[in-house]
C-alpha positions in Angstrom: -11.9 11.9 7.3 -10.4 8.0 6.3 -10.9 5.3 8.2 -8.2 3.0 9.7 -7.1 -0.7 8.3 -4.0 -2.8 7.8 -2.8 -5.6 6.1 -3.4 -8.8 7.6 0.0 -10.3 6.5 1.3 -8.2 10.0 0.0 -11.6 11.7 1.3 -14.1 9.4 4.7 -16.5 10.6 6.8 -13.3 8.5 9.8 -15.9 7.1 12.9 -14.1 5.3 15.6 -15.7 4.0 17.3 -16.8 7.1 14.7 -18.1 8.5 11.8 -19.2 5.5 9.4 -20.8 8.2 9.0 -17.4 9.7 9.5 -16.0 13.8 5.7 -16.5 14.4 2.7 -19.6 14.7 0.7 -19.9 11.9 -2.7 -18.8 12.4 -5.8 -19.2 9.7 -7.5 -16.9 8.5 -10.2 -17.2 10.8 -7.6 -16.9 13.7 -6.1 -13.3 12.0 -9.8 -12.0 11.4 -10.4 -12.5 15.4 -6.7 -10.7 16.1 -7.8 -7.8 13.8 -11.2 -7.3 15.8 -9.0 -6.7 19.0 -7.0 -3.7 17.5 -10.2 -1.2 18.6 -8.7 1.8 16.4 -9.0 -0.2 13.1 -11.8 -0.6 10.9 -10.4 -2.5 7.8 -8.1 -5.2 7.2 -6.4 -5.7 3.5 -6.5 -9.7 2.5 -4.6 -11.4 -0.5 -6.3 -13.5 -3.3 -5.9 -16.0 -3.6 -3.4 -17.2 -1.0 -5.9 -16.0 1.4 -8.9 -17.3 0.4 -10.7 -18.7 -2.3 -14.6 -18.4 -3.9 -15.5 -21.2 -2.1 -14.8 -19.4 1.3 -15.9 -16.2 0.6 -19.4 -16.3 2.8 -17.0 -17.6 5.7 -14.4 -14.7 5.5 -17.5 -12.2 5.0 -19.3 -14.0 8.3 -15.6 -13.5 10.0 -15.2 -10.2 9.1 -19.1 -8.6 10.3 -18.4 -11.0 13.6 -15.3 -8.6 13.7 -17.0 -5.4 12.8 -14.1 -5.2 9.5 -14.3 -3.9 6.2 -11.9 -4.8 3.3 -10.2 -1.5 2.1 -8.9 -3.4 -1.0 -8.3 -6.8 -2.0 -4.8 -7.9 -3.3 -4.2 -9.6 -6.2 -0.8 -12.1 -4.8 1.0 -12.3 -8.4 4.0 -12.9 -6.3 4.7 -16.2 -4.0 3.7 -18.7 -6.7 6.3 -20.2 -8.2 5.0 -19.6 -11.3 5.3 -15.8 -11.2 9.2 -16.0 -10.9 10.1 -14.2 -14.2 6.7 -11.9 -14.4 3.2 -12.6 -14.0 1.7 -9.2 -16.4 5.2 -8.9 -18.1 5.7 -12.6 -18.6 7.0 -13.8 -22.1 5.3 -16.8 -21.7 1.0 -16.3 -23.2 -0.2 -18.8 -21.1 1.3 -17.6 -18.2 0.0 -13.8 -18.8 -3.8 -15.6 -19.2 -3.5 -17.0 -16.0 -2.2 -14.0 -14.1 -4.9 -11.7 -15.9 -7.4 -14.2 -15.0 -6.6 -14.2 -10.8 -6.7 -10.2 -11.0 -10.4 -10.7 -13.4 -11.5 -13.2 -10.6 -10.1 -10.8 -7.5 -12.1 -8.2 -8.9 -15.2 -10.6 -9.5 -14.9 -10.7 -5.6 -14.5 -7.5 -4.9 -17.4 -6.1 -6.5 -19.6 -9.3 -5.1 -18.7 -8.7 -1.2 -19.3 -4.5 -1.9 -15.3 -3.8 -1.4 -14.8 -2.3 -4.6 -11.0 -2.1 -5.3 -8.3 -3.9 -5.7 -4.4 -3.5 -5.2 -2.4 -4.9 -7.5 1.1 -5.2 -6.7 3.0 -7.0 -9.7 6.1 -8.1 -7.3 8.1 -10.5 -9.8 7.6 -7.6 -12.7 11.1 -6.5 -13.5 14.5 -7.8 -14.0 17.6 -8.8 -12.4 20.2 -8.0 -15.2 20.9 -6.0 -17.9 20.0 -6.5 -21.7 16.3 -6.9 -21.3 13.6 -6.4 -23.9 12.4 -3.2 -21.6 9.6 -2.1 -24.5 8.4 -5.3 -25.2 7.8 -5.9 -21.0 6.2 -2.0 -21.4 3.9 -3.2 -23.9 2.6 -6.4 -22.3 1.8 -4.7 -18.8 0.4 -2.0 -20.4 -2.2 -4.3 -22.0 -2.3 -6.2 -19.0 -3.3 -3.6 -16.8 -5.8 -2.2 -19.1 -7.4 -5.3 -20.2 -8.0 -5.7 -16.1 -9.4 -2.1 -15.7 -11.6 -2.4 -18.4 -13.0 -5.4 -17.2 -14.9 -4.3 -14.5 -14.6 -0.4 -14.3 -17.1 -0.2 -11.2 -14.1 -1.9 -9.0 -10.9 0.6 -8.6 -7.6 -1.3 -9.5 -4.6 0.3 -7.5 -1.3 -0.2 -8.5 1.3 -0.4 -5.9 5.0 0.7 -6.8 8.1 -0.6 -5.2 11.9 0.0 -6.5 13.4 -3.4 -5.7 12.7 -6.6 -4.1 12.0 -9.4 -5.0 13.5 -8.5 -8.3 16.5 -6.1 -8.2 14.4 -3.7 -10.6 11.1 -3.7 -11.0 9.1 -3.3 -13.2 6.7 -0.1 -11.5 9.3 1.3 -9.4 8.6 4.4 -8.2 5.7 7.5 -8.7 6.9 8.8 -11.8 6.6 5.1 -14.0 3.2 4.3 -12.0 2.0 7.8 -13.0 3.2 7.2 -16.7 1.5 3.6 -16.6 -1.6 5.3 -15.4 -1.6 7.6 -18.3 -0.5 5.5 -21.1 -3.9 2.7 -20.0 -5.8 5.5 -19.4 -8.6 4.3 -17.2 -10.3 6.0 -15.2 -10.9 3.1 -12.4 -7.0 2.7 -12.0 -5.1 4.2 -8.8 -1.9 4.1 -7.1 -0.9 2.8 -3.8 1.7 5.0 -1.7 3.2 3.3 0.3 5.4 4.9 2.5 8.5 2.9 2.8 8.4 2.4 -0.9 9.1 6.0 -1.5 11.7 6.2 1.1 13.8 3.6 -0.7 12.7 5.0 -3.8 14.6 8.1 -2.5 11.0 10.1 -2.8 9.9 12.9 -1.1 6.7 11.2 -0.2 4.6 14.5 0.4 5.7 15.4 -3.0 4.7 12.3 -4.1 1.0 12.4 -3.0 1.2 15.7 -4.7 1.9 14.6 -7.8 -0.7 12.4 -7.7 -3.3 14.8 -6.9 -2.0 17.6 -9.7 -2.8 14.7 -11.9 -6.4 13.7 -10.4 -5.3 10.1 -9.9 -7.0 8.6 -7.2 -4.5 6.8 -4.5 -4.6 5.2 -1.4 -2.0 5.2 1.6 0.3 2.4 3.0 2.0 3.5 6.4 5.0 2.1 8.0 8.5 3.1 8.4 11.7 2.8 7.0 16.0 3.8 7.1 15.6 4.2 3.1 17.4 1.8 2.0 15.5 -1.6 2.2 11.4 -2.1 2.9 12.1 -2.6 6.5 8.1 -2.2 7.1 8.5 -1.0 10.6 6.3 0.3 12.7 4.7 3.5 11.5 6.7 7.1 12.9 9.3 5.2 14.3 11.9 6.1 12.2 10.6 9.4 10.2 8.7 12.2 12.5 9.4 14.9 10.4 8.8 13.4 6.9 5.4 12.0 8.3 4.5 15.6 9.8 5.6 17.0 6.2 2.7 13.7 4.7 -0.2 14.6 6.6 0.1 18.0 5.9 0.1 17.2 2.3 -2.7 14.4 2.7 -4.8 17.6 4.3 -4.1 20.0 1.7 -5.2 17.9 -1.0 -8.6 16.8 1.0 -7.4 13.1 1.6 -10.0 10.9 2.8 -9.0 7.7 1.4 -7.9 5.0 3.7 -5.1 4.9 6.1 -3.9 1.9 5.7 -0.4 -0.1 6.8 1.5 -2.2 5.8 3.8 -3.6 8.3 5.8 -6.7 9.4 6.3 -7.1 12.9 9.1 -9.8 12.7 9.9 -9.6 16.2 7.6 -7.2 18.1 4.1 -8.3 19.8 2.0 -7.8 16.1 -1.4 -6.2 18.0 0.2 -4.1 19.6 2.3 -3.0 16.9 -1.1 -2.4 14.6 -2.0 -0.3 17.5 1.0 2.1 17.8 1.4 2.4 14.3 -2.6 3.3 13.7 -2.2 5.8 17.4 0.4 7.6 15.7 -1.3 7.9 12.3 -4.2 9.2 14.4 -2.4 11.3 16.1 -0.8 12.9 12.6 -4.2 13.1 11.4 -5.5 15.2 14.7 -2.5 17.1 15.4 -1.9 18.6 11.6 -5.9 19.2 11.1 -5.7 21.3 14.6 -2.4 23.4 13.2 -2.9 22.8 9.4 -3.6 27.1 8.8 -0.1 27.5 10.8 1.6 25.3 9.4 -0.2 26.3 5.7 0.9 29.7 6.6 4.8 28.7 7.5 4.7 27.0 3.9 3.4 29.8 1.5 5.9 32.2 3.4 8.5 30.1 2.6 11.1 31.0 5.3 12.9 27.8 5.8 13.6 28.7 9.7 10.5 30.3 10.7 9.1 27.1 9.2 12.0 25.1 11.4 10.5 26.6 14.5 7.5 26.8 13.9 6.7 23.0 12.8 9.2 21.9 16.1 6.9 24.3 18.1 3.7 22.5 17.0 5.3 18.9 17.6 7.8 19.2 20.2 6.6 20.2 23.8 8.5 22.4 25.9 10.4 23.4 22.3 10.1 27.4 22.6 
């Protein structure tokens, strides 16, 4: 079975655009660590390089995080608040400006592998474009060779990419399963994963069981992001509030296919308490986890005899008391 994490952005000020300075206090890192050590469930938190932390606080942050009884899932390469990054960090047309961004993910990496983590995410969130007539091979070629110069450079640390349809960019670049399974294929390195994350898939108008299933017909290794979603935007609320069924329809999938990567969210309390947010969402994932693995041979059963109300009632019997 996985263990339990989240990232550590769900107790961060979390700005928009109406309000930049964000609904919450700022806390340092130190200050999040110690939050994350009250969520009992959780084992794992998910931190950004660098915007995080630097090298020259990584003994701190690995003192902070034993004191808290954490591990680090993955580390995440941020290629996406710096300035810098606004018309691509991987896909950038600009040389110089592709060294440096290769360089943070070489260096996450470097710490990765140093603290015994051993993966990385990387989420390329300024990768894309905005309007039309684009040079769309050209920005194919230079993240291809991005991405495998990075996997080849330390193949002991898995490198997961994370896919998202829009936002910050209005397209980007890794949108959705089917282009993060064909960049997997065309680098072809073994040490290179995707990230699922759940409201991603939602607004990428994914099944997301069929998703993971993919994934796993292919032998790609992949990680899990929880939260919820309406579809249409990445509202990163908390985890089964929204999507019961499709989440029951997940972690029967995840079981099939012998998951037991990390379950992991990724979640941005705006204006709900943030612990106990964590908490709910990593209860319910718990309880998805528990209640599937003590009906998965029903509910296995209901699938392979493919009667669409039989499997109606019969999934509504499993999760809805008093349902008869």
């Amino acid at each position: 079975m996985g263990k339990y994490g989240f990232g550590l952005w769900a107790f961060d000020p979390l700005g928009d655009r109406f309000n930049p300075d964000g609904y919450k206090p700022v806390l340092d890192l130190m200050e999040k660590i110690k939050m994350a050590g009250l969520v009992e469930i959780a084992e794992g938190v998910e931190l950004h390089y660098p915007s995080d932390f630097t090298e020259d606080r990584v003994d701190q942050v690995r003192r902070a995080l034993k004191d808290a009884g954490l591990a680090v899932p993955t580390l995440c390469v941020n290629l996406f608040t710096d300035p810098r990054w606004q018309r691509g960090s991987l896909t950038s047309r600009d040389p110089r400006l592709r060294a440096e961004a290769l360089e943070t993910v070489k260096r996450a990496m470097d710490i990765s592998e140093r603290m015994g983590w051993g993966a990385c995410t990387l989420w390329m969130g300024q990768d894309g474009h905005d309007y039309l007539f684009n040079d769309y091979g050209g920005a194919w070629d230079r993240v291809v060779q991005g991405v495998r110069e990075a996997a080849e450079y330390r193949r002991r640390v898995r490198l997961y990419l994370e896919y998202k349809q829009k936002e910050p960019r209005t397209h980007m670049q890794v949108a959705n399963v089917g282009k993060a399974l064909y960049l997997v294929g065309e680098v072809g390195a073994e040490n290179l994963g995707v990230v699922v994350d759940v409201g991603h898939a939602f607004m990428a108008d994914e099944n997301v069981a069929e998703s993971v299933a993919m994934l796993g017909r292919r032998g790609v290794p992949f990680t899990m992001h929880f939260n919820d979603a309406y579809g249409y935007w990445d509202d990163d609320m908390i985890a089964g509030s929204i999507n019961l069924w499709r989440y029951a329809e997940l972690f029967y999938q995840l079981r099939k296919m012998g998951y037991e990567g990390w379950y992991d969210l990724d979640i941005f309390p705006y204006r709900e308490d943030p612990v106990r947010a964590v908490e709910q969402s990593l209860e319910f994932v718990d309880y998805m986890v528990r209640r599937v693995g003590e009906n998965y041979e029903e509910i296995d059963r209901l699938v392979q005899e493919g009667d669409v109300h039989k499997t109606i009632d019969g999934v509504r019997r499993i999760f809805l008391k008093g349902y008869k």
